[in-house]
TINUSE-751638 format. One line per field, with one value per residue (C-alpha): residue number from 0; residue in three letters; z, x, y. Coordinates in nm, 2 decimals, padded with zeros to 4 digits, m for minus. Example, Ala and Ser with C-alpha at 12.3 -4.5 7.8 and 13.67 -1.06 7.14 Angstrom:
<atoms>
seq [0 / 1] .
type [ALA / SER] .
Z [00.78 / 00.71] .
X [01.23 / 01.37] .
Y [m00.45 / m00.11] .
</atoms>
This chain:
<atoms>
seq [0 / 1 / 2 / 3 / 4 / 5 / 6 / 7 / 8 / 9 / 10 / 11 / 12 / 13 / 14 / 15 / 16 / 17 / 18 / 19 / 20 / 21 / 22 / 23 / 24 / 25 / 26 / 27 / 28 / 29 / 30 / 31 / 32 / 33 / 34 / 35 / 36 / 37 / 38 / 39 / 40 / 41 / 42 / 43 / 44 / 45 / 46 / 47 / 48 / 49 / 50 / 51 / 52 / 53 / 54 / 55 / 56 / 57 / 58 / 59 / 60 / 61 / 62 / 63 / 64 / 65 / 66 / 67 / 68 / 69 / 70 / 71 / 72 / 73 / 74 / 75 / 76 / 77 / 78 / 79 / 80 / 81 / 82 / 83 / 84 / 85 / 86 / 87 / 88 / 89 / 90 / 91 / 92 / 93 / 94 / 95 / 96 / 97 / 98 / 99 / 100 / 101 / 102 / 103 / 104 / 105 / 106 / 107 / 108 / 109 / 110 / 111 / 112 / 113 / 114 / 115 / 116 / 117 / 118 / 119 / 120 / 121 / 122 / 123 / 124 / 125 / 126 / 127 / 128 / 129 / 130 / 131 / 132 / 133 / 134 / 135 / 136 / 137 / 138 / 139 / 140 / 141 / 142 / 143 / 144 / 145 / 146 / 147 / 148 / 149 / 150 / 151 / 152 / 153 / 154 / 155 / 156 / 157 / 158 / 159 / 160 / 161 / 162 / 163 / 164 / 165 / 166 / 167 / 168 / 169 / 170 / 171 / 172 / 173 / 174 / 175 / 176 / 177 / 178 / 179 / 180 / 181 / 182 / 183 / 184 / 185 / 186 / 187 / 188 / 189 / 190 / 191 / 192 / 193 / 194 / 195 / 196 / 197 / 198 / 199 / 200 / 201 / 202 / 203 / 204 / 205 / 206 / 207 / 208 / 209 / 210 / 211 / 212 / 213 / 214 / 215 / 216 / 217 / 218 / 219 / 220 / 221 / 222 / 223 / 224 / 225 / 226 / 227 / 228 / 229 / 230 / 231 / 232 / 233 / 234 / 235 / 236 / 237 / 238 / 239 / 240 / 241 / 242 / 243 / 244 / 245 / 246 / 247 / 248 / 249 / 250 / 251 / 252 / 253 / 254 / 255 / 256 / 257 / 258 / 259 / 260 / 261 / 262 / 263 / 264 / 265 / 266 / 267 / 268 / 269 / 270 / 271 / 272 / 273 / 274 / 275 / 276 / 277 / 278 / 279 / 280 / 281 / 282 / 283 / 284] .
type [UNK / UNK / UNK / UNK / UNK / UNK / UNK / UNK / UNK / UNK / UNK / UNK / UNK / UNK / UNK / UNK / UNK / UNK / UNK / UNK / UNK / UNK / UNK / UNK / UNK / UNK / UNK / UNK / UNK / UNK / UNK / UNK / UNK / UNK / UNK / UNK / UNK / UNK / UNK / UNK / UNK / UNK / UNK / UNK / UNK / UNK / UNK / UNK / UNK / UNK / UNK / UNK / UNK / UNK / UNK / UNK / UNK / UNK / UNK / UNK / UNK / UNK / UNK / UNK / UNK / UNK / UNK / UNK / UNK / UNK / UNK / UNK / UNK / UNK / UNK / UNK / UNK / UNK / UNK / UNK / UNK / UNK / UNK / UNK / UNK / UNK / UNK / UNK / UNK / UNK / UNK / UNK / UNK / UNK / UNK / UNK / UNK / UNK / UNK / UNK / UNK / UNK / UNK / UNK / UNK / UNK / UNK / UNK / UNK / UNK / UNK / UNK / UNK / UNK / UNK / UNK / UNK / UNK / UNK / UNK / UNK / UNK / UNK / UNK / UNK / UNK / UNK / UNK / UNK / UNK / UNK / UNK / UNK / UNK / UNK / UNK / UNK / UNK / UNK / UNK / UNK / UNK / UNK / UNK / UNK / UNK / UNK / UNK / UNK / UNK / UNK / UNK / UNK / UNK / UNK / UNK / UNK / UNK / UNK / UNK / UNK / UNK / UNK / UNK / UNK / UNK / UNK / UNK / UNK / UNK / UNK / UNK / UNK / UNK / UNK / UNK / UNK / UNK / UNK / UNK / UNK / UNK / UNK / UNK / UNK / UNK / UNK / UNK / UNK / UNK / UNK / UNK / UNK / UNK / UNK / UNK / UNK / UNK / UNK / UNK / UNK / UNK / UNK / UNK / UNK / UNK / UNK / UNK / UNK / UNK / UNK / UNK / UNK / UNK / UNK / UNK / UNK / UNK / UNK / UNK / UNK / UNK / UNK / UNK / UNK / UNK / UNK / UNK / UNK / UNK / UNK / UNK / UNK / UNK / UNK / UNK / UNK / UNK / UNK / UNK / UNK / UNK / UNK / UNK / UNK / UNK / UNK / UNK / UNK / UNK / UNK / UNK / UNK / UNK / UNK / UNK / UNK / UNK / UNK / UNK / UNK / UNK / UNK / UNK / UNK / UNK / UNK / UNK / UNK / UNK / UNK / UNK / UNK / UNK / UNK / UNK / UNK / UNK / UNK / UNK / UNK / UNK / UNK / UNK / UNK] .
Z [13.06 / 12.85 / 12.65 / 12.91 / 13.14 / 12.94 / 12.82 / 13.21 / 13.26 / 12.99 / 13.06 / 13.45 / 13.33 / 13.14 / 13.37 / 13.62 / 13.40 / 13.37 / 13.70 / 13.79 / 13.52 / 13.68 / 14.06 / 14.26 / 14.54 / 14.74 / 14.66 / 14.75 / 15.10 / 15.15 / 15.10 / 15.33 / 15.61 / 15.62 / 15.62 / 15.95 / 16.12 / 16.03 / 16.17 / 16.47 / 16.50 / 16.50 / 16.80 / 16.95 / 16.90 / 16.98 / 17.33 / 17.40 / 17.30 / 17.57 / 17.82 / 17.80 / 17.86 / 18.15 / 18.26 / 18.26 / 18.41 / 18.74 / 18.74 / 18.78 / 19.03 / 19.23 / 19.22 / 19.32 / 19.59 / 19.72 / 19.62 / 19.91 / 20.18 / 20.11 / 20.15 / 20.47 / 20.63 / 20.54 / 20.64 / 20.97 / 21.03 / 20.96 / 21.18 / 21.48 / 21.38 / 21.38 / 21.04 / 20.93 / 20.59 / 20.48 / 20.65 / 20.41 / 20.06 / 20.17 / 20.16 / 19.86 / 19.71 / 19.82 / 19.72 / 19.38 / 19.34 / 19.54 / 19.19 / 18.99 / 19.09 / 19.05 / 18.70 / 18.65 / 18.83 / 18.57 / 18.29 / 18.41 / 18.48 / 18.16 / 17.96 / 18.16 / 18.02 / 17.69 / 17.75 / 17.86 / 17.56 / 17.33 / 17.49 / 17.48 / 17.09 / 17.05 / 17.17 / 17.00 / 16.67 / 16.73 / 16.74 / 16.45 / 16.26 / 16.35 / 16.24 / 15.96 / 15.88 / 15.93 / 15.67 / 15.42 / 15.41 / 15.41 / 15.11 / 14.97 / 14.95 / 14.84 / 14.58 / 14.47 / 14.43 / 14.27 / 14.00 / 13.97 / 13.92 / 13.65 / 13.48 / 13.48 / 13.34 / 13.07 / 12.97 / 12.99 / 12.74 / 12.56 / 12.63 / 12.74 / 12.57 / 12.56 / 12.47 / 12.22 / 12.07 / 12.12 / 11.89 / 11.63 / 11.63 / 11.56 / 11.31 / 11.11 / 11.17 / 11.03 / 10.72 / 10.61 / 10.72 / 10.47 / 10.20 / 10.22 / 10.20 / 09.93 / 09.71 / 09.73 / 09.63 / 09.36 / 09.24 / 09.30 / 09.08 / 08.82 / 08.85 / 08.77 / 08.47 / 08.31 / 08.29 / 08.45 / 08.26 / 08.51 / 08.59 / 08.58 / 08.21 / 07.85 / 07.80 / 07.76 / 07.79 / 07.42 / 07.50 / 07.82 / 07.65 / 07.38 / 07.64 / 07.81 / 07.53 / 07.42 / 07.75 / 07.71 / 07.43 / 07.50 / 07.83 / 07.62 / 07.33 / 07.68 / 07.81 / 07.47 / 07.46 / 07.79 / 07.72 / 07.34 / 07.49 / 07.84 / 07.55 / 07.38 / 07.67 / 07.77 / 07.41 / 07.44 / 07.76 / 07.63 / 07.30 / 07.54 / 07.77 / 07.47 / 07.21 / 07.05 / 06.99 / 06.73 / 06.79 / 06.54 / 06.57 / 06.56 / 06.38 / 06.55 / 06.48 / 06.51 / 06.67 / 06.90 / 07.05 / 07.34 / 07.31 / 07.67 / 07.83 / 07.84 / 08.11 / 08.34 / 08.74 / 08.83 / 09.06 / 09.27 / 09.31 / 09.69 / 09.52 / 09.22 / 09.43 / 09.63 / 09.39 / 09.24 / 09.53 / 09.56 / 09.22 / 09.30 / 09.63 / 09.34 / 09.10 / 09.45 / 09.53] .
X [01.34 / 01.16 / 00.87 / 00.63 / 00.77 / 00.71 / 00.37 / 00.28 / 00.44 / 00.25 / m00.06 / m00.05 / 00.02 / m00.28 / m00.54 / m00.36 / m00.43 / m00.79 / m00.83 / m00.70 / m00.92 / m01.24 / m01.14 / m01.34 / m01.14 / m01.48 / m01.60 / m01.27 / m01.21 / m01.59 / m01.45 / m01.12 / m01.39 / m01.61 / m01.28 / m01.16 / m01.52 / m01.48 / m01.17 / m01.29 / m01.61 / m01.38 / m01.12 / m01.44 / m01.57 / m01.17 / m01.23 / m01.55 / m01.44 / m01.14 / m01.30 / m01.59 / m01.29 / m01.16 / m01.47 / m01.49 / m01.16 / m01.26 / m01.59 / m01.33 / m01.16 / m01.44 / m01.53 / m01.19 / m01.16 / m01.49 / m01.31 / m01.00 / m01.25 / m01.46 / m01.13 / m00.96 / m01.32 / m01.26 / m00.90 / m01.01 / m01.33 / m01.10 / m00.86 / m01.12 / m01.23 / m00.85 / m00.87 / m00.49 / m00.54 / m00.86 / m00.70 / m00.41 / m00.60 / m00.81 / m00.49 / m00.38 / m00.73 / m00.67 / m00.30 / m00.41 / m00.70 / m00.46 / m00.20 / m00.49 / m00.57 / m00.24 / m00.24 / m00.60 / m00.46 / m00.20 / m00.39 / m00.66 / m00.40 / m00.24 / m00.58 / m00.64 / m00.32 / m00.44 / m00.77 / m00.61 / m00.43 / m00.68 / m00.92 / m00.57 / m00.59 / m00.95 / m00.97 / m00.72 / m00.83 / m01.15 / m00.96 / m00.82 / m01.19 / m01.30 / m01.00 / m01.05 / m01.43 / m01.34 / m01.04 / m01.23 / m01.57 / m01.30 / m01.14 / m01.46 / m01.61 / m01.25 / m01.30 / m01.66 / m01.53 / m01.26 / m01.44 / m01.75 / m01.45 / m01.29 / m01.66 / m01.70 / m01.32 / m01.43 / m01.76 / m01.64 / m01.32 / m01.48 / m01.22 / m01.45 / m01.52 / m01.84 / m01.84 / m01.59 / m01.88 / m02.08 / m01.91 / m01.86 / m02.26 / m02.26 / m01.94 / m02.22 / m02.48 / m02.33 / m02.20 / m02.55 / m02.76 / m02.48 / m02.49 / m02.89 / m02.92 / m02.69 / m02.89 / m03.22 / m03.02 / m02.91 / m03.24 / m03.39 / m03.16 / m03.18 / m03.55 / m03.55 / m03.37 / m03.56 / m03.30 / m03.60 / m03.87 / m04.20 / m04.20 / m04.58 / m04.63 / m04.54 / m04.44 / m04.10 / m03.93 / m04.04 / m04.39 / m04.37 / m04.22 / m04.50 / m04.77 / m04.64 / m04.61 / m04.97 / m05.12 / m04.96 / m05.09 / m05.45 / m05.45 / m05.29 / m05.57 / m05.82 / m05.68 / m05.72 / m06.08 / m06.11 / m05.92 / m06.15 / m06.48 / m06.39 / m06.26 / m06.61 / m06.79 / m06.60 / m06.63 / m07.01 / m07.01 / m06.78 / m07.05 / m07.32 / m07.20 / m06.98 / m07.23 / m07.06 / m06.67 / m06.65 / m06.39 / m06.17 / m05.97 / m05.58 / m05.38 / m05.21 / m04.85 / m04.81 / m04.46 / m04.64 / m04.86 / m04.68 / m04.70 / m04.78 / m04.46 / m04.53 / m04.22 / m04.43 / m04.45 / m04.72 / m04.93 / m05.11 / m05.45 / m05.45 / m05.23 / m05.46 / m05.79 / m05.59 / m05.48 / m05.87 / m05.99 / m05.76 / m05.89 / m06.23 / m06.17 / m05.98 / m06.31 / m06.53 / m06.30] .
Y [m02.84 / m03.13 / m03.06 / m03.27 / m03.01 / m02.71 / m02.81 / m02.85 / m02.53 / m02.32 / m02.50 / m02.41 / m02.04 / m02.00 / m02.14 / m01.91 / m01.61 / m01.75 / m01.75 / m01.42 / m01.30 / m01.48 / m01.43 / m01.13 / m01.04 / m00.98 / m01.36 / m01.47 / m01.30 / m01.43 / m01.73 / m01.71 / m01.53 / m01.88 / m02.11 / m01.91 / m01.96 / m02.29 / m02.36 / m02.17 / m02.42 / m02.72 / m02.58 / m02.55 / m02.85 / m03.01 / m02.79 / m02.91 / m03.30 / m03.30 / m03.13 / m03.40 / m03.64 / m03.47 / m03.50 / m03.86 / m03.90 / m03.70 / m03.90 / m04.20 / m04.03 / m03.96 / m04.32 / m04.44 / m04.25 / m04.33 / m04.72 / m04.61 / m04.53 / m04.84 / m05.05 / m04.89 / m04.95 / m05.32 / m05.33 / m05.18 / m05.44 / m05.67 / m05.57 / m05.61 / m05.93 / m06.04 / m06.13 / m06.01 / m06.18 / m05.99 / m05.66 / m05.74 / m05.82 / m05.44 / m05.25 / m05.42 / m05.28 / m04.99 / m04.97 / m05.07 / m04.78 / m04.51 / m04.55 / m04.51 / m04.23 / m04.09 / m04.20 / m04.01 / m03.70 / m03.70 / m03.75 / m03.46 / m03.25 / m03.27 / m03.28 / m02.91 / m02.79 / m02.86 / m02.72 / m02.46 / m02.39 / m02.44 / m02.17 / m01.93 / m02.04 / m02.03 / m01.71 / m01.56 / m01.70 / m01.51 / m01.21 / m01.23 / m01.33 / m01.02 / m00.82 / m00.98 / m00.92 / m00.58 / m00.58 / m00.80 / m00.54 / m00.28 / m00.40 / m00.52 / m00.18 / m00.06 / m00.27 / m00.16 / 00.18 / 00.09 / m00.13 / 00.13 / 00.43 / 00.20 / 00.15 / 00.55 / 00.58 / 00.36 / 00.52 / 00.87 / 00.78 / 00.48 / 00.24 / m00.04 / m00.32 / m00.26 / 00.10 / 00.01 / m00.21 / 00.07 / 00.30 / 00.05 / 00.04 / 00.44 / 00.39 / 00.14 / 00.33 / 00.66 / 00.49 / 00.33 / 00.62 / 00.81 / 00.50 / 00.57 / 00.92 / 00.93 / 00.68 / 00.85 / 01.19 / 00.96 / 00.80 / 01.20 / 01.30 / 01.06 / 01.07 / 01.42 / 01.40 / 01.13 / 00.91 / 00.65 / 00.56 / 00.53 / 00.17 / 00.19 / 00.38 / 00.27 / 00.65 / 00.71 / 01.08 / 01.17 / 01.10 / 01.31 / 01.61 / 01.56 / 01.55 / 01.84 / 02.06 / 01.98 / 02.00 / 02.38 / 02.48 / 02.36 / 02.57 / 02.86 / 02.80 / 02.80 / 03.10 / 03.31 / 03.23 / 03.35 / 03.70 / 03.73 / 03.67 / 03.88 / 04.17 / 04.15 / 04.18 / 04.54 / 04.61 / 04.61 / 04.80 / 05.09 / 05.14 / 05.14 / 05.45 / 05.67 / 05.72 / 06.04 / 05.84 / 05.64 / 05.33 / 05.13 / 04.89 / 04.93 / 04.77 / 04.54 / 04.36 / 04.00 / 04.07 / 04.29 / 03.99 / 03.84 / 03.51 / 03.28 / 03.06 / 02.72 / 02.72 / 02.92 / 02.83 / 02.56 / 02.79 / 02.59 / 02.62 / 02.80 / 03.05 / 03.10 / 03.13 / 03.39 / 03.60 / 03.59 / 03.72 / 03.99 / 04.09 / 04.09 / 04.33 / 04.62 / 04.59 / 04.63 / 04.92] .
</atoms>
């Protein structure tokens, strides 16, 4: 085989296997459905065009027949008017249009037979359209099923092409909703330990821890004011109602003085009204 040959060969092969790729079998038997029909319309048309031309042919007959009995009336007038010669040049007439009309019965005779033949053709081409419309929307909705049962197959196993792209989609998905969870747990971490400065202060983590520990002390400072002038006011009170008991102070120990965390749990301030107003309720009580 020469390359010209192999390169026709392997070019022929792959259109086919295009083609078969391309080709629905209910397009295609669609197709094949309309050329029968076709091909039905033109034996009808070939049955209709000879019969026409029979039909001209007996027309002629008719006429040449009609031709015979005009002539034997000649021959015979001229017979009575002893005119032999004018008898003789009827009959020749009339020879002439009797073979004629044998050719013309021949020819009708054999355009019947084919008339004949083509309605025996005609009608058993008909039969064979409609045995095939049945077949083809047989095999049509064969091959619905058929490509809706494949379509299912595919979904329900993901072997499709498109499904396939469809789980490549969740693959990528997956892996950046991962990629972006794991980065805010980063930056959450890395927030939380300080090791980034606040992009909108000049503070850096020295300055926070400063700030934090004074902002402690001066609620600390706050809250011992608050407990001295609260102990002065009971103070008073207690002199007021025990006039026979005389009070001194004790002597209290530095080490004894517990001194206030400045690690202590941010208590929001729903929690801190609460807890006030349970207070209140015991001193009502």
């Amino acid at each position: 085989m020469g390359i010209l040959s192999r390169a026709s060969y392997i070019i022929r092969s792959k259109v086919n296997g295009v083609l078969n790729r391309a080709e629905d079998p209910s397009e295609t038997l669609d197709y094949s459905y309309e050329q029968m029909r076709d091909e039905l319309q033109n034996v009808k048309q070939g049955i209709a065009d000879l019969t026409t031309q029979k039909k001209r042919l007996e027309i002629q007959q008719r006429r040449l027949e009609e031709n015979v009995e005009k002539h034997n009336d000649q021959a015979r007038e001229a017979v009575r008017q002893d005119r032999e010669d004018l008898a003789r040049r009827a009959l020749e007439k009339k020879k002439q249009k009797m073979n004629q009309i044998e050719d013309l019965e021949s020819q009708i005779q054999q355009l019947q037979r084919q008339q004949d033949q083509l309605i025996d053709k005609k009608d058993e081409l008909q039969n064979r359209i409609e045995q095939f419309r049945t077949k083809k929307e047989t095999m049509k909705a064969r091959y619905k099923a058929a490509e809706a049962s494949k379509s299912v197959s595919e979904a329900m196993t993901g072997a499709g092409d498109e499904m396939e792209d469809v789980g490549r989609s969740i693959e990528r998905a997956e892996e950046r909703t991962e990629e972006m969870e794991a980065r805010a747990a980063a930056m959450d971490e890395l927030q939380e330990t300080g090791a980034f400065d606040d992009a909108l202060s000049d503070e850096d983590q020295l300055d926070r821890e400063l700030e934090e520990i004074r902002t402690t002390g001066e609620v600390d400072a706050e809250l011992d004011t608050l407990k001295a002038e609260m102990g002065k006011d009971e103070e008073g009170e207690s002199e007021a109602s025990e006039t026979d008991v005389d009070t001194e102070p004790a002597d209290v120990d530095p080490a004894d003085v517990e001194t206030p965390d400045t690690e202590e749990t941010e208590v929001s301030d729903e929690e801190l009204d609460a807890e006030l107003e349970e207070l209140r309720e015991e001193e009502k009580n």
